[in-house]
Biopython code that builds the backbone (N, CA, C, O; Angstrom):
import numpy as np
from Bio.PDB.StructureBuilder import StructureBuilder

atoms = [
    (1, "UNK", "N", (-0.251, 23.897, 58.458)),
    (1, "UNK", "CA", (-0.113, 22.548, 57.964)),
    (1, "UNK", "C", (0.846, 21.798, 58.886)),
    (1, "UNK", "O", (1.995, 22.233, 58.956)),
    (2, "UNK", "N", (0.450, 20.539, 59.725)),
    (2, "UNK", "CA", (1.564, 19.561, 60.389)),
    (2, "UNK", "C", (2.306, 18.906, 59.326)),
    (2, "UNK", "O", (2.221, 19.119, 58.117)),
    (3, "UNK", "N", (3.030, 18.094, 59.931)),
    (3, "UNK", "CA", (3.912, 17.504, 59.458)),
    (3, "UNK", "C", (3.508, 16.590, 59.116)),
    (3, "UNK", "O", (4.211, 15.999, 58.297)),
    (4, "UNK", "N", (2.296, 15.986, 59.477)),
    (4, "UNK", "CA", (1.558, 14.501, 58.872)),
    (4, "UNK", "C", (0.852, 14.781, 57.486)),
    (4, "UNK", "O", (0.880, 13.922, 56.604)),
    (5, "UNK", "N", (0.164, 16.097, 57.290)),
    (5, "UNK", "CA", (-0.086, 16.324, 56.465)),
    (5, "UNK", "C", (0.942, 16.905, 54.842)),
    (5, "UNK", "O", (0.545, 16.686, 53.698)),
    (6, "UNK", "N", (1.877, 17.429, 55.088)),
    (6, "UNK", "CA", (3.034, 17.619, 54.603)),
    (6, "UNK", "C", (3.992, 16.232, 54.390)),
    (6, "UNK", "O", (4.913, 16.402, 53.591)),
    (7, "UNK", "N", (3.921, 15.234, 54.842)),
    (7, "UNK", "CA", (4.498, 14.281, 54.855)),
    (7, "UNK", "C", (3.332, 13.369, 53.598)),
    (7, "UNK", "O", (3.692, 12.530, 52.773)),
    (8, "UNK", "N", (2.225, 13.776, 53.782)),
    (8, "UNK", "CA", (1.221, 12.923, 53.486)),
    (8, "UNK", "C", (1.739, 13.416, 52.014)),
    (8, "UNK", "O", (2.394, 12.725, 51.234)),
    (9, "UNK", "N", (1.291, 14.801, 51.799)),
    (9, "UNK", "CA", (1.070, 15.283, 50.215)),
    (9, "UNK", "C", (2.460, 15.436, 49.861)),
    (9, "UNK", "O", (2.589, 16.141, 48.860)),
    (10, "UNK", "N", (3.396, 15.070, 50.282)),
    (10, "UNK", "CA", (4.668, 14.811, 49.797)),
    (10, "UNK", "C", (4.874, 12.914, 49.230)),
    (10, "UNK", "O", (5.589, 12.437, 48.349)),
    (11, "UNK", "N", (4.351, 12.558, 49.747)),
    (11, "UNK", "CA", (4.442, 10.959, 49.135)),
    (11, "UNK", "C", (3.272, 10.731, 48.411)),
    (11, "UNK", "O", (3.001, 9.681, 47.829)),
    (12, "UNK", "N", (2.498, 11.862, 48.466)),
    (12, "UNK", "CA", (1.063, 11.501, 47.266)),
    (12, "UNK", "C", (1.431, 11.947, 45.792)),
    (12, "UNK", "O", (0.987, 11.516, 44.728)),
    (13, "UNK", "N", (2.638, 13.216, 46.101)),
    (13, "UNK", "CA", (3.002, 13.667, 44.720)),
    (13, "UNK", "C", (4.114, 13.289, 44.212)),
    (13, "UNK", "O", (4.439, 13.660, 43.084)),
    (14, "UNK", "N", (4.937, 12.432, 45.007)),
    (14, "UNK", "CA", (6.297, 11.747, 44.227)),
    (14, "UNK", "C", (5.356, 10.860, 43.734)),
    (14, "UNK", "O", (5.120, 11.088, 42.548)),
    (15, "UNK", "N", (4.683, 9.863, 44.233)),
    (15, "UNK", "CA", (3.910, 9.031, 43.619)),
    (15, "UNK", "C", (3.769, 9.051, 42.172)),
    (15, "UNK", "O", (4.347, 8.541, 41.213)),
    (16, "UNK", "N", (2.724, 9.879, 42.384)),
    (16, "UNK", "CA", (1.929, 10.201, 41.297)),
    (16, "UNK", "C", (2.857, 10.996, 40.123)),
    (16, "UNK", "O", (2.487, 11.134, 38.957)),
    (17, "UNK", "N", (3.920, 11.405, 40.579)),
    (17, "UNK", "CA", (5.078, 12.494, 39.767)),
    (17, "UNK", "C", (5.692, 11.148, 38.637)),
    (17, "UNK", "O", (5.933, 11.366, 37.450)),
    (18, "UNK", "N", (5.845, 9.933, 39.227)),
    (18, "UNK", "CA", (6.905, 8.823, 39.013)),
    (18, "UNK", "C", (6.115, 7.959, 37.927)),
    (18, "UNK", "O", (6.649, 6.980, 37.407)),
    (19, "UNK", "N", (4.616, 8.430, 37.558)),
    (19, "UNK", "CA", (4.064, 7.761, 36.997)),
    (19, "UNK", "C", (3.941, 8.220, 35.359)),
    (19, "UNK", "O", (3.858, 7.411, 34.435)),
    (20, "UNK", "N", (3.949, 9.830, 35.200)),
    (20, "UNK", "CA", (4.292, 10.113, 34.318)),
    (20, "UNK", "C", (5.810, 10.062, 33.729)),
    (20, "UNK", "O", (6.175, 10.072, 32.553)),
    (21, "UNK", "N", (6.431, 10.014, 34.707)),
    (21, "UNK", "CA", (8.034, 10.062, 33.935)),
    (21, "UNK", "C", (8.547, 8.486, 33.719)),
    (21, "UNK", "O", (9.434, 7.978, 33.033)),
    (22, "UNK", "N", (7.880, 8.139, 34.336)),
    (22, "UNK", "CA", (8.183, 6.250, 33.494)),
    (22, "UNK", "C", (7.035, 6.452, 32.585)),
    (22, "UNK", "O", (6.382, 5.492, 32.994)),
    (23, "UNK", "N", (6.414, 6.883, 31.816)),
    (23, "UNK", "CA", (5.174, 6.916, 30.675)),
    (23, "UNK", "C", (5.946, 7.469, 29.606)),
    (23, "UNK", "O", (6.090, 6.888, 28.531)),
    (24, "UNK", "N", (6.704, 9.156, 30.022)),
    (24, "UNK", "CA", (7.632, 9.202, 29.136)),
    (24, "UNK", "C", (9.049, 8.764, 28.648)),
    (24, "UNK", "O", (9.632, 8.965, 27.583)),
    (25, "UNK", "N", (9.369, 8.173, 29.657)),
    (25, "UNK", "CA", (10.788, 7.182, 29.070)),
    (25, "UNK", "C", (10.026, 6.093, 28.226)),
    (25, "UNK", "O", (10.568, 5.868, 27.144)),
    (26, "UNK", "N", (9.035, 5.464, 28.453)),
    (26, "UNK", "CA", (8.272, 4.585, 27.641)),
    (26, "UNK", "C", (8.379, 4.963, 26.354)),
    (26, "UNK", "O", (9.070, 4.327, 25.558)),
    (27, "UNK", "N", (7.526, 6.318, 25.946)),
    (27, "UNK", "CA", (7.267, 6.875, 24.617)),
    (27, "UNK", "C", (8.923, 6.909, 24.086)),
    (27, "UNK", "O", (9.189, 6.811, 22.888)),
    (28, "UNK", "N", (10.060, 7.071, 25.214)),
    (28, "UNK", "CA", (11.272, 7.414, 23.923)),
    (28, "UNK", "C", (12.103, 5.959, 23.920)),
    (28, "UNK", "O", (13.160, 5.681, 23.354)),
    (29, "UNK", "N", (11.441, 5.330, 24.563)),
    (29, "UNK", "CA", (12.046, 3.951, 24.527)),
    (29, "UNK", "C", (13.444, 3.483, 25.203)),
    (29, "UNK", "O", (14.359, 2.822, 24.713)),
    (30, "UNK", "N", (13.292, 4.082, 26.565)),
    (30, "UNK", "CA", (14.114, 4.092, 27.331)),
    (30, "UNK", "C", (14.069, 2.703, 27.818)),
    (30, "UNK", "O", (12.986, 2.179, 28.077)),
    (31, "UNK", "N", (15.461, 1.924, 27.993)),
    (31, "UNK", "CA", (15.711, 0.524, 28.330)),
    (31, "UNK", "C", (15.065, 0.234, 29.656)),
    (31, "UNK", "O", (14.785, 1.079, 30.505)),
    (32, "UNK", "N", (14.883, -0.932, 29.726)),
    (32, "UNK", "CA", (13.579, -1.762, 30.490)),
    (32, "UNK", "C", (14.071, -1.045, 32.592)),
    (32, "UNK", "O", (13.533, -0.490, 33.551)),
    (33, "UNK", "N", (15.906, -1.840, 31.988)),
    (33, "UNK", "CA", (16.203, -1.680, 33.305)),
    (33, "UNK", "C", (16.164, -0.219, 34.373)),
    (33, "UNK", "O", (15.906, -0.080, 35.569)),
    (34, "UNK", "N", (16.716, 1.130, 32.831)),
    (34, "UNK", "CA", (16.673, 2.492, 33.077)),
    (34, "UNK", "C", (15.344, 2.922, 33.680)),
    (34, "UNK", "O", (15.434, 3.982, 34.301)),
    (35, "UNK", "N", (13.824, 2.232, 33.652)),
    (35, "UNK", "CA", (12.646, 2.926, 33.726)),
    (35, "UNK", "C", (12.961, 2.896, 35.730)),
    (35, "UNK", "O", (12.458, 3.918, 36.197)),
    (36, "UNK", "N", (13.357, 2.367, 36.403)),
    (36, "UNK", "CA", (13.049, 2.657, 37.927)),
    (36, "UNK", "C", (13.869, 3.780, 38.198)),
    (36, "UNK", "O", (13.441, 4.411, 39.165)),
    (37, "UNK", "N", (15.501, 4.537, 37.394)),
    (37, "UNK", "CA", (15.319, 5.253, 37.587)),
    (37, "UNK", "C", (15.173, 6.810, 37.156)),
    (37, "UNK", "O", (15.857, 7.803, 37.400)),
    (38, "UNK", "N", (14.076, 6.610, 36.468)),
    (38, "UNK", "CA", (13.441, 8.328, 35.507)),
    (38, "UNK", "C", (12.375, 8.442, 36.610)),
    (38, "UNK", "O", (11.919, 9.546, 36.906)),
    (39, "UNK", "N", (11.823, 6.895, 37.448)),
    (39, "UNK", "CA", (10.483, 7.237, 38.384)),
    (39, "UNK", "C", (11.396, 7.486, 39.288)),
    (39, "UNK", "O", (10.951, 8.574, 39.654)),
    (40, "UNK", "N", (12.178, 7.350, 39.830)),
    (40, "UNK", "CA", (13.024, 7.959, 40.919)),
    (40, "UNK", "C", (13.227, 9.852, 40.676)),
    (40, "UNK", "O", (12.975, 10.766, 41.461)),
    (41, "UNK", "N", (13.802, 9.885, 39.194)),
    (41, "UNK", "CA", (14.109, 11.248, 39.357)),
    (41, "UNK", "C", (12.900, 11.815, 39.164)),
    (41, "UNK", "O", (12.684, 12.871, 39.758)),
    (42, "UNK", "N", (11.869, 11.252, 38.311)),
    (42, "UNK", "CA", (10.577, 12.323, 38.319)),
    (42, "UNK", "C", (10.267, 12.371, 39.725)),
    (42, "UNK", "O", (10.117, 13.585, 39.861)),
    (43, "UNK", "N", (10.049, 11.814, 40.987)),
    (43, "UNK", "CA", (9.638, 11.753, 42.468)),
    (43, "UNK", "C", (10.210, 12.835, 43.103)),
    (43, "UNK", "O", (9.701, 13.739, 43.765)),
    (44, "UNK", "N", (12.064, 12.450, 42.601)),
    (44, "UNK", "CA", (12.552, 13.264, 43.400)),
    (44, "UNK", "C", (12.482, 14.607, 42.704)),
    (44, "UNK", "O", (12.911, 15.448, 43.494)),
    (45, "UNK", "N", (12.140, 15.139, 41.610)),
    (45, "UNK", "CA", (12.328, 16.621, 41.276)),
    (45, "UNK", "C", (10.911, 16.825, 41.650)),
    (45, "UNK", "O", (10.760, 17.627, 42.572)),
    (46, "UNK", "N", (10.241, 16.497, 41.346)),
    (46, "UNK", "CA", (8.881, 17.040, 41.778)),
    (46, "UNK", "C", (8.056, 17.406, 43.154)),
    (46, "UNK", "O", (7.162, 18.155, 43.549)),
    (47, "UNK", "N", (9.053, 16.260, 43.676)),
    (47, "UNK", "CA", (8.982, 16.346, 45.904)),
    (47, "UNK", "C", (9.527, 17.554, 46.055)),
    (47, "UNK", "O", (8.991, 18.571, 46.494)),
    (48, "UNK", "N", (10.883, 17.360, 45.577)),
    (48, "UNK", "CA", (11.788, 18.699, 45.891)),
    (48, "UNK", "C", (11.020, 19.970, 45.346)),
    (48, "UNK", "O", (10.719, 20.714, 46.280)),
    (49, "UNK", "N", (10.745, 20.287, 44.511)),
    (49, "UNK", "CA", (9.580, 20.967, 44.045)),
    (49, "UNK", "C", (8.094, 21.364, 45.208)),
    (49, "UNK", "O", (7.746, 22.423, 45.731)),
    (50, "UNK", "N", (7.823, 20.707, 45.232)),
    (50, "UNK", "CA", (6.774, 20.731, 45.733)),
    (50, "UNK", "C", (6.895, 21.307, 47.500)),
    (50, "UNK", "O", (6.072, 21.987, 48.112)),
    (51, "UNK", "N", (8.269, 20.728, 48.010)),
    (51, "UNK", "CA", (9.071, 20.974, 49.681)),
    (51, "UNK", "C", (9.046, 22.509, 49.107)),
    (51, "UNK", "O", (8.135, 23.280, 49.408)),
    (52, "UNK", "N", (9.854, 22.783, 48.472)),
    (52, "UNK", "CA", (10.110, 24.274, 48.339)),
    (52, "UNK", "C", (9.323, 25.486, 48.027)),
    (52, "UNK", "O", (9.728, 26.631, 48.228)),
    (53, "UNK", "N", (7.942, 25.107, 47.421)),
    (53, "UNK", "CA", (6.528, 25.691, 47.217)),
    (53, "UNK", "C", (5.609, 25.835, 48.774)),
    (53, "UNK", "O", (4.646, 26.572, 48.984)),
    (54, "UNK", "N", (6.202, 24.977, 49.628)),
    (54, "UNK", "CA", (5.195, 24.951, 50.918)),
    (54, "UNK", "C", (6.184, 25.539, 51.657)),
    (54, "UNK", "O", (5.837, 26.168, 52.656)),
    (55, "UNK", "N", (7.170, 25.475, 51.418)),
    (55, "UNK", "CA", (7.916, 26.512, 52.414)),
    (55, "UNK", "C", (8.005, 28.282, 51.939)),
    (55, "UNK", "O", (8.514, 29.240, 52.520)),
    (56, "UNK", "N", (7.570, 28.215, 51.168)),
    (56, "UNK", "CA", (7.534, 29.380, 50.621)),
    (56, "UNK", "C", (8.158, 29.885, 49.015)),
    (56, "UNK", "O", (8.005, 30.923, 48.371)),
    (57, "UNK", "N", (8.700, 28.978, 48.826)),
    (57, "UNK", "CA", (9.768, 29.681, 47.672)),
    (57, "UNK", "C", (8.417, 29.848, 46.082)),
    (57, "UNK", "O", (7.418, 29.202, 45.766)),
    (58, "UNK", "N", (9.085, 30.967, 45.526)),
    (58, "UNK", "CA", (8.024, 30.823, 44.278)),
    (58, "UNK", "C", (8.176, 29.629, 43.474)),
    (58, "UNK", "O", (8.736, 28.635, 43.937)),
    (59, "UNK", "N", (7.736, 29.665, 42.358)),
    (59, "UNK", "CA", (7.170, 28.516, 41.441)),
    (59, "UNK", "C", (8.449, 28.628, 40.910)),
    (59, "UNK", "O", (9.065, 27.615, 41.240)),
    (60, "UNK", "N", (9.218, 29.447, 40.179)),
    (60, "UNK", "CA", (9.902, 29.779, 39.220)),
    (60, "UNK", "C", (10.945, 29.214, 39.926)),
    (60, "UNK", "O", (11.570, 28.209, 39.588)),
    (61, "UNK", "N", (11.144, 29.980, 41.056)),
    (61, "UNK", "CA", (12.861, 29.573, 41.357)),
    (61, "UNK", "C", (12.466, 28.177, 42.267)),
    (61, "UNK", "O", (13.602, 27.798, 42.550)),
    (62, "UNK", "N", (11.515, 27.160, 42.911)),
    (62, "UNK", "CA", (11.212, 26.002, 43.291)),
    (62, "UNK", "C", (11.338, 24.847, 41.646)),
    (62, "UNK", "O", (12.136, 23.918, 41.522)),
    (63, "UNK", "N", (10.401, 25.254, 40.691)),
    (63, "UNK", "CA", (11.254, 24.945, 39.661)),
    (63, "UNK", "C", (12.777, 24.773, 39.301)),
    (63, "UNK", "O", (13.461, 23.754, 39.203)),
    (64, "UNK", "N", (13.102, 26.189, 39.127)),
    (64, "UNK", "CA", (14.656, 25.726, 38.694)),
    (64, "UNK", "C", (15.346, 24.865, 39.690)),
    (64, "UNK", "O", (16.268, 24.143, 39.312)),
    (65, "UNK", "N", (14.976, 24.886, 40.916)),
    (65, "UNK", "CA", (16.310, 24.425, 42.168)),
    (65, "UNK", "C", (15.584, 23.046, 41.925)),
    (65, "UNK", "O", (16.303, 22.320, 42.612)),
    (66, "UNK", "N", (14.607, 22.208, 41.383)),
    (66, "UNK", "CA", (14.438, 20.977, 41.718)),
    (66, "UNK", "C", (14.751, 20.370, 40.383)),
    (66, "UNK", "O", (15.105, 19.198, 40.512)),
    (67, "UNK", "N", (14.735, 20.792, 39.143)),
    (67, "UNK", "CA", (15.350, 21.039, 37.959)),
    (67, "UNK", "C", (17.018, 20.467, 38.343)),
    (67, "UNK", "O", (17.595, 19.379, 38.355)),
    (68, "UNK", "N", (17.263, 21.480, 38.549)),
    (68, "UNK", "CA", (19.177, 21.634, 38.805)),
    (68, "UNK", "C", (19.134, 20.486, 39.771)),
    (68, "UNK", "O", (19.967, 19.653, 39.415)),
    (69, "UNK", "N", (18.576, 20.161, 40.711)),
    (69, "UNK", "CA", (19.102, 19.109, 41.503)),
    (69, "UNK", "C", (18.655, 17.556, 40.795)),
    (69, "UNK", "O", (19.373, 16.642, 41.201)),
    (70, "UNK", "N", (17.872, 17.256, 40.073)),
    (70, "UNK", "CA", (17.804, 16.465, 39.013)),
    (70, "UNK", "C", (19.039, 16.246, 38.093)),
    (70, "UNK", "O", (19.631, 15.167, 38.052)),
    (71, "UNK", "N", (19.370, 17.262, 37.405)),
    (71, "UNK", "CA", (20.395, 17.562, 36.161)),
    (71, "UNK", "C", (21.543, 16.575, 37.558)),
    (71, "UNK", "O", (21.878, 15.410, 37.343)),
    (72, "UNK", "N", (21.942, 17.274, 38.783)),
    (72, "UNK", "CA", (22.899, 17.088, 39.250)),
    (72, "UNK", "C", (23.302, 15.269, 39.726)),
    (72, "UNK", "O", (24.369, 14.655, 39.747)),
    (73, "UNK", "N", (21.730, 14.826, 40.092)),
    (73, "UNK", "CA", (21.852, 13.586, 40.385)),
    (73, "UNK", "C", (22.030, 12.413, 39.506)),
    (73, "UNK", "O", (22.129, 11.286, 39.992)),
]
sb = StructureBuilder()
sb.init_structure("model")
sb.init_model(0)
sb.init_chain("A")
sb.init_seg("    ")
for serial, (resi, resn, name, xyz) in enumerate(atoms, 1):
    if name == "N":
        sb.init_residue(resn, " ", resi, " ")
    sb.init_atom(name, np.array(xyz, "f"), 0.0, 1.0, " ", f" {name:<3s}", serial, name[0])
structure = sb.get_structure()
Protein backbone atom coordinates (compact mmCIF):
# COMPACT_ATOMS: atom_id res chain seq x y z
CA UNK A 1 0.00 0.00 0.00
CA UNK A 2 1.59 3.77 -0.94
CA UNK A 3 1.12 6.48 0.81
CA UNK A 4 -1.55 7.97 -1.54
CA UNK A 5 -3.55 5.25 -0.91
CA UNK A 6 -3.15 5.20 2.92
CA UNK A 7 -3.55 8.83 2.95
CA UNK A 8 -6.65 8.34 0.81
CA UNK A 9 -8.46 5.67 3.23
CA UNK A 10 -7.35 7.62 6.11
CA UNK A 11 -9.44 10.81 5.20
CA UNK A 12 -12.28 8.52 3.81
CA UNK A 13 -12.63 7.07 7.38
CA UNK A 14 -12.26 10.15 9.65
CA UNK A 15 -14.87 11.37 7.37
CA UNK A 16 -17.19 9.08 7.50
CA UNK A 17 -16.13 8.22 11.46
CA UNK A 18 -17.30 12.15 12.24
CA UNK A 19 -20.62 11.49 10.89
CA UNK A 20 -21.79 9.09 13.26
CA UNK A 21 -20.42 10.74 16.35
CA UNK A 22 -22.15 14.09 15.62
CA UNK A 23 -25.54 11.71 15.09
CA UNK A 24 -24.80 10.54 18.52
CA UNK A 25 -24.18 13.72 20.41
CA UNK A 26 -27.46 14.65 18.54
CA UNK A 27 -29.49 11.70 20.14
CA UNK A 28 -28.03 12.90 23.78
CA UNK A 29 -28.50 16.39 23.04
CA UNK A 30 -25.25 17.64 23.08
CA UNK A 31 -25.07 21.66 22.72
CA UNK A 32 -25.16 23.07 19.19
CA UNK A 33 -21.66 24.62 19.64
CA UNK A 34 -20.06 21.12 21.33
CA UNK A 35 -21.20 19.05 17.98
CA UNK A 36 -17.73 20.14 15.83
CA UNK A 37 -15.99 18.82 18.51
CA UNK A 38 -17.35 14.94 19.13
CA UNK A 39 -16.79 15.04 14.90
CA UNK A 40 -13.32 15.95 15.63
CA UNK A 41 -12.84 13.29 18.30
CA UNK A 42 -14.87 10.60 16.47
CA UNK A 43 -12.17 11.35 13.23
CA UNK A 44 -9.52 11.47 15.38
CA UNK A 45 -10.07 8.07 17.37
CA UNK A 46 -11.07 6.25 14.55
CA UNK A 47 -7.95 7.57 12.09
CA UNK A 48 -5.80 6.75 14.93
CA UNK A 49 -7.43 3.47 14.93
CA UNK A 50 -7.43 2.70 11.74
CA UNK A 51 -3.11 4.15 11.34
CA UNK A 52 -2.48 1.49 13.85
CA UNK A 53 -4.47 -1.54 12.13
CA UNK A 54 -2.37 -0.88 8.79
CA UNK A 55 0.66 -0.80 10.48
CA UNK A 56 0.13 -3.79 12.03
CA UNK A 57 -1.12 -3.53 15.52
CA UNK A 58 -4.22 -5.86 16.43
CA UNK A 59 -7.77 -4.67 16.72
CA UNK A 60 -7.85 -4.92 20.45
CA UNK A 61 -4.86 -3.07 21.46
CA UNK A 62 -5.40 -0.36 18.06
CA UNK A 63 -8.71 0.01 19.85
CA UNK A 64 -7.65 0.68 23.25
CA UNK A 65 -4.59 3.13 22.18
CA UNK A 66 -7.10 5.25 20.00
CA UNK A 67 -9.70 5.00 22.86
CA UNK A 68 -7.06 6.32 25.50
CA UNK A 69 -5.87 8.94 23.18
CA UNK A 70 -9.47 10.29 22.84
CA UNK A 71 -10.18 10.02 26.77
CA UNK A 72 -6.73 12.06 26.81
CA UNK A 73 -7.61 14.85 24.36
Amino acid sequence: MNIFDLTLGLLNDMFFAAIPAVGFALVFNVPQRALIYCAVGGAIGHGSRYLMMQFGVPIEWATFFAATLVGLI
